[in-house]
DRENRO-812069 format. One line per field, with one value per residue (C-alpha): residue in three letters; chain; x, y, z. Coordinates in Angstrom, 2 decimals, always signed. Example, Ala and Ser with C-alpha at 12.3 -4.5 7.8 and 13.67 -1.06 7.14 Angstrom:
! DRENRO-812069
residuo = [ala | ser];
cadena = [A | A];
xx = [+12.30 | +13.67];
yy = [-4.50 | -1.06];
zz = [+7.80 | +7.14];
END
This chain:
! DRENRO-812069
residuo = [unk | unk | unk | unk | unk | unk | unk | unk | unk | unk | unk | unk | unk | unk | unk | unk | unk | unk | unk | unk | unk | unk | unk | unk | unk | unk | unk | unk | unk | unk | unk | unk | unk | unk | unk | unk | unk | unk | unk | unk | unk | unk | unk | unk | unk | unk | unk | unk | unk | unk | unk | unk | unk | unk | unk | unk | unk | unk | unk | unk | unk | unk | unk | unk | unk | unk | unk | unk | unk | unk | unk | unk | unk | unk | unk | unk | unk | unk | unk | unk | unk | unk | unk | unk | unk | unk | unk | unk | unk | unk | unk | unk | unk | unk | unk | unk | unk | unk | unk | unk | unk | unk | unk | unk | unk | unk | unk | unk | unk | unk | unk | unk | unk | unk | unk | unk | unk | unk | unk | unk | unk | unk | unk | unk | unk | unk | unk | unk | unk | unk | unk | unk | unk | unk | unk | unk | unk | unk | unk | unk | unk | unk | unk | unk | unk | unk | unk | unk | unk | unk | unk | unk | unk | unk | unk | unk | unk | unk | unk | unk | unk | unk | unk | unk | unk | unk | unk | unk | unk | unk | unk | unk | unk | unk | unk | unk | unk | unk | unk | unk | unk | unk | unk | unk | unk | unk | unk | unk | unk | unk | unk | unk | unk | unk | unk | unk | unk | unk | unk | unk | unk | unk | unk | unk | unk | unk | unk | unk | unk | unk | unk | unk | unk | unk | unk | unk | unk | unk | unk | unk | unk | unk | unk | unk | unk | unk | unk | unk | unk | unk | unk | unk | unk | unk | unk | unk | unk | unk | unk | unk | unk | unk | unk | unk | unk | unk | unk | unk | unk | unk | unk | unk | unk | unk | unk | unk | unk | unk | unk | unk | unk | unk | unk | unk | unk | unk | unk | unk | unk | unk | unk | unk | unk | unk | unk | unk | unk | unk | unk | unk | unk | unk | unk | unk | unk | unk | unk | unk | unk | unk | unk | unk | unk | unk | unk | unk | unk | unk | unk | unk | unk | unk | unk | unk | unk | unk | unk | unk | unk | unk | unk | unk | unk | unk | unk | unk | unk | unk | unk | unk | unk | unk | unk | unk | unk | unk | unk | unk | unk | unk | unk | unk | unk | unk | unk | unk | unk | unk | unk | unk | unk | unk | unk | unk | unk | unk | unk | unk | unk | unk | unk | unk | unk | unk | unk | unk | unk | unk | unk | unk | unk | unk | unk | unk | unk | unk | unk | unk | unk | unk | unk | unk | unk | unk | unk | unk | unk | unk | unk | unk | unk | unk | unk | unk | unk];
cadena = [A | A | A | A | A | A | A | A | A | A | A | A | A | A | A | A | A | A | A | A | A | A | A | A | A | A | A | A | A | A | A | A | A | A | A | A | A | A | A | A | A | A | A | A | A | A | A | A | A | A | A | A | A | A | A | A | A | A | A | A | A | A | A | A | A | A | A | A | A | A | A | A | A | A | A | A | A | A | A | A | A | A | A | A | A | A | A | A | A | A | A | A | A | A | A | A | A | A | A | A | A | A | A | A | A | A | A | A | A | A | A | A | A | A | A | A | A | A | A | A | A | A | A | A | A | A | A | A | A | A | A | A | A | A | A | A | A | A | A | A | A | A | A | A | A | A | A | A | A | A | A | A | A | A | A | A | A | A | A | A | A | A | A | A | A | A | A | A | A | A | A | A | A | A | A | A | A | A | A | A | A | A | A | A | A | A | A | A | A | A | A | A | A | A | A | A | A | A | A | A | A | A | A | A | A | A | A | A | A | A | A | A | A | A | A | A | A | A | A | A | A | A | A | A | A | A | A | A | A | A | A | A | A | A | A | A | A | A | A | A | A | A | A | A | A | A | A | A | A | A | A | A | A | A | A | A | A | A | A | A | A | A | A | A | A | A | A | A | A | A | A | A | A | A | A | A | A | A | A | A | A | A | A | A | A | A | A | A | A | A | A | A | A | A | A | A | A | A | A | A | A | A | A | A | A | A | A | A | A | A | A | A | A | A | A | A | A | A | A | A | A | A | A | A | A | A | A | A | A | A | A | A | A | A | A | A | A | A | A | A | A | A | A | A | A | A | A | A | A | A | A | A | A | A | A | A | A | A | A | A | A | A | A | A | A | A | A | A | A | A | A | A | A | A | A | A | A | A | A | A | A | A | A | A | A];
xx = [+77.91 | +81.50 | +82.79 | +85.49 | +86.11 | +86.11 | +89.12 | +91.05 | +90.33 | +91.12 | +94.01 | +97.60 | +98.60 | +96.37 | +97.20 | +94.86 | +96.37 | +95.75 | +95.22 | +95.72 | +97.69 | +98.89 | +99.21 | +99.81 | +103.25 | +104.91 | +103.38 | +102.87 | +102.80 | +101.33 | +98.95 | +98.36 | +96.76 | +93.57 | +92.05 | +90.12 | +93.36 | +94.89 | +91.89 | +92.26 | +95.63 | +96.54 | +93.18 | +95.15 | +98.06 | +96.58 | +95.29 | +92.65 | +91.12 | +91.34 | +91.43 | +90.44 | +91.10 | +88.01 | +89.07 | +90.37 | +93.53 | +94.84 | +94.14 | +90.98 | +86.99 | +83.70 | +84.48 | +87.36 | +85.63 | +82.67 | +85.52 | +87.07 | +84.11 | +83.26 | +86.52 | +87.02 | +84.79 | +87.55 | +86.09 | +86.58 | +87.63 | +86.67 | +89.12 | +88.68 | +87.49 | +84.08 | +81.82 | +78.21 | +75.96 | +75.14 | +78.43 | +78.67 | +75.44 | +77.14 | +80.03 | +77.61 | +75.99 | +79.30 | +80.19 | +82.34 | +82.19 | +83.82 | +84.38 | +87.01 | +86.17 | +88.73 | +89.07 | +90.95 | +88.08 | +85.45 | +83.77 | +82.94 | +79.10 | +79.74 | +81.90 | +79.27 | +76.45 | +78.72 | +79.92 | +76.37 | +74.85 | +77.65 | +76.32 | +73.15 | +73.97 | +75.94 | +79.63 | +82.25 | +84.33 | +87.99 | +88.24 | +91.64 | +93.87 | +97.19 | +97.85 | +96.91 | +93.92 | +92.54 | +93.47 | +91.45 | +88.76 | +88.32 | +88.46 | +85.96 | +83.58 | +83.45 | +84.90 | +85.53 | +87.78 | +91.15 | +93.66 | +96.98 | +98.45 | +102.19 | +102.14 | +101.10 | +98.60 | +99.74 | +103.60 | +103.38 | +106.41 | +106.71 | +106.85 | +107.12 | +108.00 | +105.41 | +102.49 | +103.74 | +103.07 | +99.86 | +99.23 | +100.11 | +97.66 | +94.69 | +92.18 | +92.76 | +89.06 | +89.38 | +90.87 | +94.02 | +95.20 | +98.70 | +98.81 | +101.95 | +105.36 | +105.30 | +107.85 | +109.64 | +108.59 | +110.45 | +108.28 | +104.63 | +106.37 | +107.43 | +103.36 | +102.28 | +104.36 | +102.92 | +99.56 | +98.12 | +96.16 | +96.48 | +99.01 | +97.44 | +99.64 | +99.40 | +102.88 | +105.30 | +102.82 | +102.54 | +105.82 | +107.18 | +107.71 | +105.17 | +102.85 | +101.43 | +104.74 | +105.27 | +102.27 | +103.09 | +107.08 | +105.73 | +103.05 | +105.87 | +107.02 | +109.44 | +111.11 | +114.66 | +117.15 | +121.01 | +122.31 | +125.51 | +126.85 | +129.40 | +131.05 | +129.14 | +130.66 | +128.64 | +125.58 | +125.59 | +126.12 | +123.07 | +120.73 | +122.03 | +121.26 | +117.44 | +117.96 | +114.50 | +116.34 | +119.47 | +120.50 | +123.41 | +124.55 | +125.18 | +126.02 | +129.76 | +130.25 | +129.59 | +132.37 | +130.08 | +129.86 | +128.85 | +130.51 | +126.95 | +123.80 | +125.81 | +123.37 | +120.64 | +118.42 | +114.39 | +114.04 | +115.06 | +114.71 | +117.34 | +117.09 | +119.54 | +120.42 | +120.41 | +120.44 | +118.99 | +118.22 | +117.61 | +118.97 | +118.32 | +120.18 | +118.36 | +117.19 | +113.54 | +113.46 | +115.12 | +115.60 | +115.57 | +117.38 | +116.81 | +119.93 | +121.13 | +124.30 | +127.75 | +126.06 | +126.43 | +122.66 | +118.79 | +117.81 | +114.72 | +114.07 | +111.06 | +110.96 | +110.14 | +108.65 | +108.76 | +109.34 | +106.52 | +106.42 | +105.45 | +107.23 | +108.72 | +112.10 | +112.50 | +116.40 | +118.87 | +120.40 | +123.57 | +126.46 | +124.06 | +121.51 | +117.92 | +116.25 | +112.67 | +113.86 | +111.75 | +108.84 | +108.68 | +108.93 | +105.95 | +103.77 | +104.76 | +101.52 | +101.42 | +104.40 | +107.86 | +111.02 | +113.06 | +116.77 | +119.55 | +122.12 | +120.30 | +121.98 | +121.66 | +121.32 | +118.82 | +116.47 | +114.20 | +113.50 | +113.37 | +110.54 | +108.78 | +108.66 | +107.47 | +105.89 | +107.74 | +106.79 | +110.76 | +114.02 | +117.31 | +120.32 | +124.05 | +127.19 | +126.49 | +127.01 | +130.39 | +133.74 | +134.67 | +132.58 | +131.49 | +132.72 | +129.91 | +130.29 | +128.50 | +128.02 | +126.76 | +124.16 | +123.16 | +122.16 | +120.41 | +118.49 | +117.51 | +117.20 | +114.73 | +112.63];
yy = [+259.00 | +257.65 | +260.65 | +260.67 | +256.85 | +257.32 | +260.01 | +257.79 | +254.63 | +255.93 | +254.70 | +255.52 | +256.84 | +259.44 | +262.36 | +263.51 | +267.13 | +268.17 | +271.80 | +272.18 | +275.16 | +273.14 | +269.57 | +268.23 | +266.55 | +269.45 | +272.62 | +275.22 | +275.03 | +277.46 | +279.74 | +281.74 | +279.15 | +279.86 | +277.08 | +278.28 | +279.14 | +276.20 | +273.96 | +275.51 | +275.21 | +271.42 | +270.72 | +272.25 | +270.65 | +267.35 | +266.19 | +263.60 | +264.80 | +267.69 | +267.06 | +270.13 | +269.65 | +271.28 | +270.67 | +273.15 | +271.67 | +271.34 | +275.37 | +274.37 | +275.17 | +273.94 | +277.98 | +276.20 | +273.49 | +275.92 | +277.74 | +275.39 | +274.11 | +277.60 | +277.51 | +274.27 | +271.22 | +268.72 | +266.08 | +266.86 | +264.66 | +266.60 | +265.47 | +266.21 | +263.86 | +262.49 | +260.18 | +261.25 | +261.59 | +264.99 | +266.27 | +264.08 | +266.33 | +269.29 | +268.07 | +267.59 | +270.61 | +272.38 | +270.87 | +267.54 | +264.72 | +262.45 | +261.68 | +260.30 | +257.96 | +257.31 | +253.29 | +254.59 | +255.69 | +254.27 | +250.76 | +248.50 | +248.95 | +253.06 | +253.13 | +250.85 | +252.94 | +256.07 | +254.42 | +253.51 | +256.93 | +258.63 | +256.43 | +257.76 | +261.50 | +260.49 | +260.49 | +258.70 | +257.44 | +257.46 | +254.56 | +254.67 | +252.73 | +252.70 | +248.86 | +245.40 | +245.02 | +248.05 | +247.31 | +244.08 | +245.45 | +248.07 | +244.86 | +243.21 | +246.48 | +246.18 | +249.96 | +250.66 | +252.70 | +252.04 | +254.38 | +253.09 | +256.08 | +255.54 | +258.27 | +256.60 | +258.74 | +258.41 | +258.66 | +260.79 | +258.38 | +257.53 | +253.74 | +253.85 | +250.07 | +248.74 | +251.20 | +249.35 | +245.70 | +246.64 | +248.77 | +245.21 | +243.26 | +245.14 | +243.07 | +244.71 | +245.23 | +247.78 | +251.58 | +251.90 | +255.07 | +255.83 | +258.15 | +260.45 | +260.65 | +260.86 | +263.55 | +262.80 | +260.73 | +257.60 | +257.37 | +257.56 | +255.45 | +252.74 | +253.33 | +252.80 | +249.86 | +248.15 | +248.44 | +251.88 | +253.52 | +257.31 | +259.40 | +261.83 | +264.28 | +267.03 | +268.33 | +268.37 | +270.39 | +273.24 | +273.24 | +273.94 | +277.64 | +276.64 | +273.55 | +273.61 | +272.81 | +270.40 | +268.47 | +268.43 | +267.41 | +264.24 | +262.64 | +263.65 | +260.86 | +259.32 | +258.16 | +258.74 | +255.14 | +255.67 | +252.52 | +250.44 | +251.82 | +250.53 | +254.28 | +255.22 | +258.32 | +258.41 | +256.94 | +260.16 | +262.38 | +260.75 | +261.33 | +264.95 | +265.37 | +264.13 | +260.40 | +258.14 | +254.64 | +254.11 | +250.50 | +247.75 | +245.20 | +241.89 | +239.98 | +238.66 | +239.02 | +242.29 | +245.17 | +246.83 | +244.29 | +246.37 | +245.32 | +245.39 | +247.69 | +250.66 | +253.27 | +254.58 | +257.59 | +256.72 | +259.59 | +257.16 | +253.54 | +250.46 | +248.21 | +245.72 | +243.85 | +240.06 | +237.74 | +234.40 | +234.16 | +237.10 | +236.60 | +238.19 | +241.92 | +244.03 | +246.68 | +248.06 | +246.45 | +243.91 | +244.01 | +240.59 | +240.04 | +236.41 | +234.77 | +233.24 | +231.94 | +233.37 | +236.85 | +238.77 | +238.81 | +238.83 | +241.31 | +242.36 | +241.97 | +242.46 | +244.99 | +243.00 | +244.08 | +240.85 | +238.82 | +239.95 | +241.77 | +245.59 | +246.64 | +245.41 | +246.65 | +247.05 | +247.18 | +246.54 | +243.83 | +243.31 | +245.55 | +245.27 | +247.39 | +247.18 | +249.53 | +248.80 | +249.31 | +252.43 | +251.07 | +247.90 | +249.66 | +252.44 | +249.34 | +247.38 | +247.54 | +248.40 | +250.19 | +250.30 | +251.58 | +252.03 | +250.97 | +250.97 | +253.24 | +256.92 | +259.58 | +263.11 | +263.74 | +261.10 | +260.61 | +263.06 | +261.85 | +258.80 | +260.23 | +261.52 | +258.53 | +255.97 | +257.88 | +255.79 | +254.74 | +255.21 | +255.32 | +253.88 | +254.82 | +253.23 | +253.15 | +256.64 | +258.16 | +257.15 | +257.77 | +254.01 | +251.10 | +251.71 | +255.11 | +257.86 | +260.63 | +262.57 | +265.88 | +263.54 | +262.14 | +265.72 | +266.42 | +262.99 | +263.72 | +267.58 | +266.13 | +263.11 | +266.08];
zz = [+145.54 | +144.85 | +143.31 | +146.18 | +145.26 | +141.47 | +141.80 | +143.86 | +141.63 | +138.39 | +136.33 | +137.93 | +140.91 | +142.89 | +145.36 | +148.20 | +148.91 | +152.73 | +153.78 | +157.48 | +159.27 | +161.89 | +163.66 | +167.01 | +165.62 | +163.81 | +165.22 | +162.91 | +159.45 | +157.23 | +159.60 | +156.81 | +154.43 | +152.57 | +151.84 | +148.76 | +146.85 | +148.05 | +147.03 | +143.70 | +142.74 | +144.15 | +141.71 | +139.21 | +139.78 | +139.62 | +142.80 | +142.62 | +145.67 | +148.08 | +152.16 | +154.24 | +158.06 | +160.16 | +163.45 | +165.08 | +166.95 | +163.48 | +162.48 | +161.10 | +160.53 | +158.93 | +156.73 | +155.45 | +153.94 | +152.60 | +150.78 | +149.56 | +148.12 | +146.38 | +145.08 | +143.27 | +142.01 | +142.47 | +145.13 | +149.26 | +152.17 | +155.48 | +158.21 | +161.93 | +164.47 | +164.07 | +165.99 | +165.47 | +162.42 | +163.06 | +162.44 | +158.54 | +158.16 | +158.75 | +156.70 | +154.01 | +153.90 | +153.60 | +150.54 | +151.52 | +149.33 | +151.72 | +155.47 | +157.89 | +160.03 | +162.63 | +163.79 | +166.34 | +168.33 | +166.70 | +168.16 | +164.98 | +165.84 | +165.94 | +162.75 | +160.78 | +161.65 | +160.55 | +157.57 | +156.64 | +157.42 | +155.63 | +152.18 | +153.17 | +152.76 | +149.36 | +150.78 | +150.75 | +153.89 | +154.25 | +157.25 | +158.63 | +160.33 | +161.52 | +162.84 | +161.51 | +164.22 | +162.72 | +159.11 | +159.75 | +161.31 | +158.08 | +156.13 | +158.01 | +158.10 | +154.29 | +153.86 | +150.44 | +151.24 | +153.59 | +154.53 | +156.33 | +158.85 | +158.85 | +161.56 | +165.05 | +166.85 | +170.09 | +169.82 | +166.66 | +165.08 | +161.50 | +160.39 | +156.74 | +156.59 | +158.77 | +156.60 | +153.60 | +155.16 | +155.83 | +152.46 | +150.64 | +152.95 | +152.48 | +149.55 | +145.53 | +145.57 | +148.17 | +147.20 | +149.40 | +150.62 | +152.13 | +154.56 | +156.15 | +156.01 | +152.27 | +151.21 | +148.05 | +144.90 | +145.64 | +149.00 | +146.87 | +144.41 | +147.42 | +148.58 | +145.04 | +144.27 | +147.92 | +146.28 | +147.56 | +144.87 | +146.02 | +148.56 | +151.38 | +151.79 | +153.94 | +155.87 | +153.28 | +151.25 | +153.87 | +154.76 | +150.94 | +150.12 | +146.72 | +147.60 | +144.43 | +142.89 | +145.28 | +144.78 | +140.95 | +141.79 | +143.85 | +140.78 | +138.37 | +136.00 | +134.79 | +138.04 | +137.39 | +138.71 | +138.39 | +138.22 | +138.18 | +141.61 | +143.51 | +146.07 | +148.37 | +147.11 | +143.91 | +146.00 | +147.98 | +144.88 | +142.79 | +146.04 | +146.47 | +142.38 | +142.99 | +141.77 | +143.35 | +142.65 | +143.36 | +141.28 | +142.29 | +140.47 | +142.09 | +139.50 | +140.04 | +135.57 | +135.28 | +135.15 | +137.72 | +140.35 | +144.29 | +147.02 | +148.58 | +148.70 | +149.97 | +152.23 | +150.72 | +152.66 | +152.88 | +150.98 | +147.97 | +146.79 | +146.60 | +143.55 | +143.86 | +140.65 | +139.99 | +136.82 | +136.62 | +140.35 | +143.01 | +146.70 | +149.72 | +149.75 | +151.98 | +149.26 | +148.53 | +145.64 | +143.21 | +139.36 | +137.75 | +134.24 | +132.65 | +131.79 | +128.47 | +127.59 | +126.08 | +127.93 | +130.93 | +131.22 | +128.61 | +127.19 | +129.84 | +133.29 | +136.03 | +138.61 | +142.20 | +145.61 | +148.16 | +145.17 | +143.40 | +140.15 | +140.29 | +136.89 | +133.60 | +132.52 | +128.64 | +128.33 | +125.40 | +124.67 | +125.99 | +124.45 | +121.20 | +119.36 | +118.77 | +116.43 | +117.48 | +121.21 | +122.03 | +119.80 | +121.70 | +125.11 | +123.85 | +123.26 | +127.21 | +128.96 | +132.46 | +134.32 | +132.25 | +133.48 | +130.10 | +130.39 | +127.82 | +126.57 | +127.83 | +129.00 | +129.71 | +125.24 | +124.31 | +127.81 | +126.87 | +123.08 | +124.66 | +127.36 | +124.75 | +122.85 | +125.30 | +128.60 | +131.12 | +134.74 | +135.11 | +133.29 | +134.05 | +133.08 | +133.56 | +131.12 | +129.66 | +133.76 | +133.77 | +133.84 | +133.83 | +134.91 | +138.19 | +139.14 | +138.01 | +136.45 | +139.13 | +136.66 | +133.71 | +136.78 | +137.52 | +134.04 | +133.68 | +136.06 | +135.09 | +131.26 | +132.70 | +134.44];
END
């Protein structure tokens, strides 16, 4: 039992890649899919887990599972709709691993006694919810583990935001799961960041013309931040060129000084920039240098989310040198996004040399403070890949 759990515990950040051929929201999406390739190659492209949907309004069967099973030994979520303990025996037998178990319509007596009975057999159970009451009530059943839908099951909508509130709320001790409307590596990263310790994701796989590629584009690292923006121009540009944070500075001493947090798509991040003291700004996230005198800003700063810390940020000191920059950055523990002085020549020695959650890069996209040099940013951004 817990090999599900294990996967999705493990150091870093997981995926859960879905196989499905169809679904109520988007219609069809790859009728063709065979679920024993598939299985094998998102295994092979890193997926902590695989989730095989065996209902059949979703293109689905209990084969699909069994071959999938035959195919790979990487760990299996069944997903359908499930409310009696015959059909977790069935799942069993087939090969899953692990179980959804909808809140949604499940009573709290019915989704114990599942939960429990699913233990029994040696799975796992992915309890999911999709709204605090149900969050809570996942808390209160003791599941260990707790997936947040962004996608709401009756309307079919997307709330991003709101599945990160609830991602944050749910206790550390608990594996978290984010589920939907994750598309591009800044979204896991905004998922991961809230506190969820693996992706599901099912749509944008099926819908790419290579899903195992995609899988392995979306747990890439280093995140790639282009910072120092102040045209919405260059904003735009850096998006377009596959940028996941986009950085302004807010800091009324420096050359780069934004007029504001300029528009960034959800398919990226925000990071608005502050020394000493961090101030409301609207953006994802906030990057917070320490002050000292006769300087624009200290040498390093911490990476926030609602005012908590989620990152450090090993940067240069300013308009100086430090030859043990890298070395000191290689031996950070936890996430690091590695700032100062890289550019499209140096960011991969510098990748190499420290494994980054992230790098950030500034002065050397430019072709005068503030005002990117959006072909240096392209190249950045290939170079950081």
């Amino acid at each position: 039992m817990a090999r599900f759990r294990d996967a999705l515990a493990a150091p870093g950040f997981g995926a859960i890649a879905e196989v499905k051929r169809r679904s109520p929201s988007a219609g069809e999406l790859r009728p063709d899919a065979d679920p024993a390739r598939l299985a094998l190659q998102f295994a092979n492209a890193g997926a902590a887990a695989v989730s095989i949907l065996v209902d059949e309004r979703f293109g689905g069967t209990l084969a699909d599972l069994q071959a999938a099973r035959d195919a790979t030994p990487a760990p299996l979520l069944a997903k359908g709709f499930f409310t009696e303990e015959l059909q977790l025996l069935q799942l069993k037998l087939a090969g899953a691993d692990a179980v959804l178990l909808l809140l949604r319509d499940l009573a709290d007596a019915r989704a114990a006694e599942l939960l429990e009975y699913a233990h029994e057999l040696g799975m796992d159970a992915l309890v999911e919810a999709h709204d605090a009451e149900e969050v809570d009530r996942a808390i209160q059943l003791g599941a260990p583990i707790v997936g947040v839908n962004a996608r709401d099951l009756s309307t079919f909508e997307i709330d991003r935001r709101r599945q990160l509130e609830l991602v944050s709320r749910v206790p550390k001790d608990r594996v978290v799961v984010a589920e939907s409307g994750i598309s591009t590596r800044a979204q896991g990263a905004a998922a991961e960041l809230a506190g969820a310790d693996a992706m599901l994701v099912g749509s944008a796989l099926m819908k790419a013309p290579e899903p195992q590629a995609k899988l392995a584009e979306l747990l890439s690292h280093p995140l790639v931040k282009i910072c120092g923006m102040t045209r919405q121009e260059d904003v735009d540009a850096a998006v377009e060129a596959g940028a996941d944070l986009i950085g302004f500075i807010l800091v009324d001493d420096s050359p780069r000084r934004a007029p504001a947090v300029l528009n960034v798509p959800d398919t990226a991040l925000s990071v608005a920039v502050f020394v000493g003291e961090a101030q409301e700004a609207g953006s994802d996230l906030v990057q917070l240098y320490t002050r000292e005198p006769g300087v624009v800003r200290g040498k390093d700063a911490v990476l926030l989310r609602e005012g908590e810390p989620v990152a450090k940020v090993v940067d240069l000191p300013w308009q100086k040198n430090d030859p043990l920059h890298l070395q000191r950055a290689a031996a950070a523990e936890g996430r690091v996004m590695l700032a100062g002085k890289l550019g499209p020549e140096n960011v991969g020695e510098a990748i190499a040399a420290v494994r980054p959650w992230a790098v950030d890069a500034v002065s050397q996209l430019e072709r005068e403070p503030g005002i990117k040099d959006n072909e240096k940013v392209r190249r950045f951004v290939q170079a950081a890949r």
